[in-house]
C-alpha positions as CSV (number, residue, x, y, z in Angstrom):
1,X,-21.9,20.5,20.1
2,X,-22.2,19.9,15.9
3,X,-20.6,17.9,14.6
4,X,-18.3,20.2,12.4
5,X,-17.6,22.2,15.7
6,X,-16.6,18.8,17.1
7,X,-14.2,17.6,14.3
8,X,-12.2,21.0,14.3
9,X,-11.9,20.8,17.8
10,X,-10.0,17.5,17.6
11,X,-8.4,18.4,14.7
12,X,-7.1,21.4,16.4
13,X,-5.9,19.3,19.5
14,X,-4.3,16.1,18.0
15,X,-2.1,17.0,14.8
16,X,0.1,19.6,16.7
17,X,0.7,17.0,19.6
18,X,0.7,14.0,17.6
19,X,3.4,15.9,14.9
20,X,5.9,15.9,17.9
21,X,6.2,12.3,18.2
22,X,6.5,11.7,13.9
23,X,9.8,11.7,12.2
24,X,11.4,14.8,11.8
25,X,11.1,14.3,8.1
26,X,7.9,17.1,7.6
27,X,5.8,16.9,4.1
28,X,4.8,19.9,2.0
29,X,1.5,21.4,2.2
30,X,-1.4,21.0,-0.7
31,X,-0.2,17.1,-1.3
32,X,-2.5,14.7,-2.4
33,X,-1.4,11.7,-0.2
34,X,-2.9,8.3,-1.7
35,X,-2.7,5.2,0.3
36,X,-1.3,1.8,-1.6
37,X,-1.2,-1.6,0.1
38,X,1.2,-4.5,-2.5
39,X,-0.1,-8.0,-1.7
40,X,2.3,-10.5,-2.3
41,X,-0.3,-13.3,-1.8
42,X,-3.9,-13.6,-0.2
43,X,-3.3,-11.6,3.1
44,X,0.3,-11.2,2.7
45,X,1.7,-8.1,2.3
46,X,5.1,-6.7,0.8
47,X,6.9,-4.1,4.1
48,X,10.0,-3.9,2.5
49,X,9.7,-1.0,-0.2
50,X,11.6,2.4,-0.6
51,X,10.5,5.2,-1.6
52,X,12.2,4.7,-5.0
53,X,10.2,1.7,-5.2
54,X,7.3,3.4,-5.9
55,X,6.0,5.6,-9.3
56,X,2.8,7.8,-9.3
57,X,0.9,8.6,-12.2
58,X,-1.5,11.1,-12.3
59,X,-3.7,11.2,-15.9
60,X,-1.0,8.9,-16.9
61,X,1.6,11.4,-16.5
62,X,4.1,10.6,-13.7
63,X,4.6,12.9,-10.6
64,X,7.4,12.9,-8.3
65,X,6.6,12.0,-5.1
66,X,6.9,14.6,-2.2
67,X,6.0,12.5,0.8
68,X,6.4,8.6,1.8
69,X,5.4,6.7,4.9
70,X,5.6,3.2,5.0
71,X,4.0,0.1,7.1
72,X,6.3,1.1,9.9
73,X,5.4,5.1,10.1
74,X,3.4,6.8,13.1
75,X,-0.2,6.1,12.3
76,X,-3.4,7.7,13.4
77,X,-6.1,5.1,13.4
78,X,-9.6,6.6,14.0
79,X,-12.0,3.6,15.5
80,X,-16.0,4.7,15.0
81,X,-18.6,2.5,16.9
82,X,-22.4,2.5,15.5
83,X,-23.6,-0.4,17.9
84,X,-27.1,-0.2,17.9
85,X,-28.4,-4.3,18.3
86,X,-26.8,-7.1,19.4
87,X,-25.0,-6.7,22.8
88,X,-23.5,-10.1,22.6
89,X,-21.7,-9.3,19.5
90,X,-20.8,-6.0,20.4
91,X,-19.4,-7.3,23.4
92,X,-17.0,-9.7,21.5
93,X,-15.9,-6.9,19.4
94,X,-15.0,-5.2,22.4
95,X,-12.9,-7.8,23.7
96,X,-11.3,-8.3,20.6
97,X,-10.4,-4.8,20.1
98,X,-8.6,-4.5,23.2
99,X,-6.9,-7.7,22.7
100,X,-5.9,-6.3,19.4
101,X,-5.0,-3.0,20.5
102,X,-2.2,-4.2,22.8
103,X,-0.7,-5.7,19.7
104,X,0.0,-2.3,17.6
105,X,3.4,-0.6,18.0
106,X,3.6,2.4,20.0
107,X,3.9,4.3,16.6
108,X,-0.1,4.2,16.9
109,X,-2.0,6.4,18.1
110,X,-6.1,5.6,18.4
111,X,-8.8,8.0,18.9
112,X,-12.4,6.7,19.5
113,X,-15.3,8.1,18.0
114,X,-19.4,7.5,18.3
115,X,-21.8,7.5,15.2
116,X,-25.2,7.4,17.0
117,X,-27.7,9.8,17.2
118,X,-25.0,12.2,15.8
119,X,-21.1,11.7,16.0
120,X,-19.6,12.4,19.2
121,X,-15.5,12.1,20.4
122,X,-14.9,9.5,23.3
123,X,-11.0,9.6,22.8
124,X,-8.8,12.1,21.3
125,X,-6.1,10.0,19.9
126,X,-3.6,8.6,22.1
127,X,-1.3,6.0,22.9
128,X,-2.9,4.9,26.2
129,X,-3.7,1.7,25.7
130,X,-5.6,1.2,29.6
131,X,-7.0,4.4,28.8
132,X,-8.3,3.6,25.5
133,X,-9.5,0.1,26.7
134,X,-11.5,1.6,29.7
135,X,-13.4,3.8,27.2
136,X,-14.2,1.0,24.6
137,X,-15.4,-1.2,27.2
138,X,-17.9,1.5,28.4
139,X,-19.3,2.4,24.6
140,X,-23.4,1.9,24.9
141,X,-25.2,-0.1,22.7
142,X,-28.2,2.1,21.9
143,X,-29.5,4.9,20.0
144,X,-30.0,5.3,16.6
145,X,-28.0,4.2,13.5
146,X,-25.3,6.7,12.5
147,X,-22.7,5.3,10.1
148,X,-24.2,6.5,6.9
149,X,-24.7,10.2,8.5
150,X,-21.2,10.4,9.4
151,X,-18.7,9.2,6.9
152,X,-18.2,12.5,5.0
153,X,-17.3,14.2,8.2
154,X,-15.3,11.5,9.5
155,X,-13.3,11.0,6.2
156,X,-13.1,15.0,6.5
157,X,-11.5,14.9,9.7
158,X,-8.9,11.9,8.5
159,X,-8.1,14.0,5.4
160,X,-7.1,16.9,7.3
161,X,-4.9,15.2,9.7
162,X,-3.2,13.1,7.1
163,X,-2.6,16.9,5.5
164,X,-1.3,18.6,8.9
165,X,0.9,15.9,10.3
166,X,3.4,13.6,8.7
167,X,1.5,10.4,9.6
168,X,-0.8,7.8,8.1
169,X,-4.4,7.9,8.7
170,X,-7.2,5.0,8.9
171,X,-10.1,5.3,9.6
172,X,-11.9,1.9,10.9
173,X,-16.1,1.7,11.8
174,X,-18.0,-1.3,14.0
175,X,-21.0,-1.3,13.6
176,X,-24.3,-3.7,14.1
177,X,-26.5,-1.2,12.0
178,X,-29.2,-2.5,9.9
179,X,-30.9,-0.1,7.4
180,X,-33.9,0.0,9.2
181,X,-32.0,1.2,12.4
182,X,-31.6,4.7,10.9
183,X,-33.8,7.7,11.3
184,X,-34.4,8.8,7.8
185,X,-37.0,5.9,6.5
186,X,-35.2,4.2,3.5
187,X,-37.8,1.2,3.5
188,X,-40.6,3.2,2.6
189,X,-39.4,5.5,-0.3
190,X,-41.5,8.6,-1.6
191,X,-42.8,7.7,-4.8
192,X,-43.2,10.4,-7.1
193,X,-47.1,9.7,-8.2
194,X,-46.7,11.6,-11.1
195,X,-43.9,9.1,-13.1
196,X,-45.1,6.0,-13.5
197,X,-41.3,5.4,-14.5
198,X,-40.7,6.2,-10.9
199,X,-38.2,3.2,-10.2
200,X,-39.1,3.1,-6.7
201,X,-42.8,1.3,-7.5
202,X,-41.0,-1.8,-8.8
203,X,-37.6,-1.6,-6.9
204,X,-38.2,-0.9,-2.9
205,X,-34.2,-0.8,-2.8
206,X,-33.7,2.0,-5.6
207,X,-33.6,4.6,-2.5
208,X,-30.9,2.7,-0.6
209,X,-28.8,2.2,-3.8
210,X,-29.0,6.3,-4.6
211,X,-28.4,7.0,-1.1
212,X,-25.5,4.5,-1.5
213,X,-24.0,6.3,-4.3
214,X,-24.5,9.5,-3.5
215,X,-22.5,8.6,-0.3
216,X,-19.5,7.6,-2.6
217,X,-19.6,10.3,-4.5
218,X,-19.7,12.6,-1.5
219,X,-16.4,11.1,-0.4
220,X,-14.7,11.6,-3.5
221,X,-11.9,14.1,-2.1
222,X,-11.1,12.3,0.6
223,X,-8.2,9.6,0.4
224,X,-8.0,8.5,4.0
225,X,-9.4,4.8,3.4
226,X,-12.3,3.7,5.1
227,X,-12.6,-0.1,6.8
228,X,-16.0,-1.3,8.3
229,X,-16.2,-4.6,10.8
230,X,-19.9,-5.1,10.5
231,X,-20.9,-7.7,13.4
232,X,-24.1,-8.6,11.7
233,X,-24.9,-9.8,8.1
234,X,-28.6,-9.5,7.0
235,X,-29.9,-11.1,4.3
236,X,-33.6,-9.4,3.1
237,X,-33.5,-7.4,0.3
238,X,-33.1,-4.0,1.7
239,X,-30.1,-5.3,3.7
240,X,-28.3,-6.8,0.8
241,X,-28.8,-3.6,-0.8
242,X,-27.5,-1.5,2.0
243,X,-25.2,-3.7,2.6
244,X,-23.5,-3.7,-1.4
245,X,-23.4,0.0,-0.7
246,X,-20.8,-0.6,2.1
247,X,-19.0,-3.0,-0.1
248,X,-18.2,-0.3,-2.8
249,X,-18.1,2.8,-0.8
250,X,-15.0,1.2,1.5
251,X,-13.3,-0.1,-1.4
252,X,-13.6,3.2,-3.9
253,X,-11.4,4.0,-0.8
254,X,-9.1,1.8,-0.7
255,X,-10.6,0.0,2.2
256,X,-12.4,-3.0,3.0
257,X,-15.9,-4.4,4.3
258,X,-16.0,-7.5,6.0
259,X,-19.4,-8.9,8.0
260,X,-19.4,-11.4,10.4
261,X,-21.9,-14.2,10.1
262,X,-21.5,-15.4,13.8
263,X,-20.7,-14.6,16.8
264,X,-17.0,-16.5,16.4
265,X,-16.4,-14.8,13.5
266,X,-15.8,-11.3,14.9
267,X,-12.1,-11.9,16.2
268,X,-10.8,-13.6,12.5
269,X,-12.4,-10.5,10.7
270,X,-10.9,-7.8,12.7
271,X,-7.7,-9.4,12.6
272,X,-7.6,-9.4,9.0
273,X,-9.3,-5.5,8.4
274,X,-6.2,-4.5,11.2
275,X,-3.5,-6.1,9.3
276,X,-4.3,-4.6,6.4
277,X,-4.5,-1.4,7.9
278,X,-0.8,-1.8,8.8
279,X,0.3,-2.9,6.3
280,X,-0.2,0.2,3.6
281,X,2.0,3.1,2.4
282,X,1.0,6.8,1.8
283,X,2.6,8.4,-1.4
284,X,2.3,12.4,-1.2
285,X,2.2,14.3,-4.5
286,X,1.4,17.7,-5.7
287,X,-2.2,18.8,-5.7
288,X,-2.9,18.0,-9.3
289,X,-4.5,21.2,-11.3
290,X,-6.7,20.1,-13.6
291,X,-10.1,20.8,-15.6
292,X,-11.6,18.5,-15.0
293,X,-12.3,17.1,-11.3
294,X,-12.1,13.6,-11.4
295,X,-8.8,12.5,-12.3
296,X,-7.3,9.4,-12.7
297,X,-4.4,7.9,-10.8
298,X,-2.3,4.9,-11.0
299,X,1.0,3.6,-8.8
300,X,3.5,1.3,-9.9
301,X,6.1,-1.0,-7.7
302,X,9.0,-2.6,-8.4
303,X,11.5,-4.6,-6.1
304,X,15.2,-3.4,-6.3
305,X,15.7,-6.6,-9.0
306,X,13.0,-5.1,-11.3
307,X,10.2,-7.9,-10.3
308,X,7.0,-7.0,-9.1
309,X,6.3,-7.1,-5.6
310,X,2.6,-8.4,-6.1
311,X,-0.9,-7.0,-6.9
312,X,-0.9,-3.0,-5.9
313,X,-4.3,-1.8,-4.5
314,X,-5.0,1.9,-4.3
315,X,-7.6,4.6,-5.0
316,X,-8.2,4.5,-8.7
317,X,-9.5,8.1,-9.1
318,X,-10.1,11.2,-7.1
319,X,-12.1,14.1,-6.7
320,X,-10.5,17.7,-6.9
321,X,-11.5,19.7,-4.2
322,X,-14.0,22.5,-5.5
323,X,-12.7,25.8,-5.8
């Protein structure tokens, strides 16, 4: 099945039965819903604000919000594996996850998703927690690389449930992938024989870095953030490259990357990327109508005594959709 036919398909099935279980509260259609984590110190997050905590400004001009969910609202947390490499790590992310998983409030629900050779659905989203830890402990390690392939739909998907049902929506990737695991050959660029400015003679990264930006710039409309637990850090040229990519394209969305060094290091790491994850609001406000497509937003937070609650993270700009 393609992959679009695939995402509808889940789309289809999980909003209307996952809606049933939200708060009655139900948010307006057409909102541009932006995700905003307030640290009060290194890995400590503020959980106490209102919705009259919060201001959105959109070009600098502030619009009301329509729609708030806080750290303790139903979430929809989409887990995509791209395990291609190293069982042994693999197999410790496993454990941890399911470890991890027991510790989320029944107000999550977690789908599981597959990146290689093409993205495939293991698990709808659901609250299951022997279910969902049968299934993760059964995902091969094999195949070809499929992270890079798969974020726009993936981030499609999370955008259209965080539009259908009044929950928040993450959307987390593991993954083992090195850039030479992936079909399409980015250590041997073309060379265009004809411009001997061609960038790719003297830089052998310049394709990974284009295909790096082109992949943020693809996800421009989409504000469901994106967190990737890579299990292996590389440190060759192309790697680092690749790996930079990851770095920008997870925090233009509010996200985060984090690679793990060792072996040991895999538990710490997802423990930190899930806390995060629970820790954010979502501020809804109207679909902005503007000329130009990238627009600019920013949030501001204050505490009931005026003081700020701490350093407010959240996507700085935003795509329009086309029309």
């Amino acid at each position: 099945m393609k992959v679009t036919k695939v995402l509808i398909l889940l789309l289809l099935i999980t909003t209307p039965i996952f809606a049933q279980t939200a708060k009655p509260e139900t948010a307006p259609k057409g909102l541009l819903k932006i995700p905003v984590w307030v640290e009060e110190s290194d890995d400590q997050f503020w959980l106490d604000g209102n919705r009259q905590a919060f201001k959105v400004f959109v070009e600098e001009k502030e619009s009301p919000l329509k729609s708030f969910q806080t750290p303790k609202s139903s979430t929809i947390l989409l887990i995509v594996f791209d395990t291609v490499a190293d069982l042994a790590r693999v197999d410790q992310a496993r454990t941890t996850l399911n470890q991890a998983i027991k510790t989320l409030g029944q107000n999550y629900w977690i789908g599981l998703l597959k990146a290689q050779d093409g993205l495939s659905v293991i698990q709808e989203p659901t609250a299951d927690r022997k279910m969902l830890a049968d299934k993760i402990q059964a995902i091969q390690v094999n195949g070809k690389a499929g992270l890079l392939d798969t974020l726009e739909p993936v981030s499609k998907l999370a955008a259209g449930m965080m539009q259908k049902a009044n929950v928040r929506v993450a959307v987390l990737y593991v993954t083992d992938s090195g850039i030479a695991n992936y079909r399409a050959d980015y250590l041997n660029p073309v060379v265009n024989s004809s411009d001997s400015g061609d960038l790719s003679r003297r830089f052998s990264d310049r394709a990974i870095q284009e295909q790096m930006s082109r992949q943020s710039a693809a996800l421009g409309e989409f504000t469901a953030p994106i967190f990737v637990l890579h299990l292996s850090y590389r440190t060759d040229s192309m790697n680092l490259a690749y790996q930079s990519g990851l770095e920008r394209i997870a925090l233009a969305s509010g996200g985060v990357t984090l690679f793990s060094r060792t072996v040991d290091d895999v538990e710490s790491l997802l423990k930190t990327l899930l806390a995060r994850i629970q820790s954010s609001y979502v501020l809804g406000v109207d679909q902005p109508t503007a000329k130009r497509r990238t627009i600019k937003l920013r949030v501001e937070a204050k505490k009931t005594d005026g003081q700020s609650p701490g350093k407010l993270t959240h996507r700085e700009q935003v795509n329009l959709p086309k029309k």
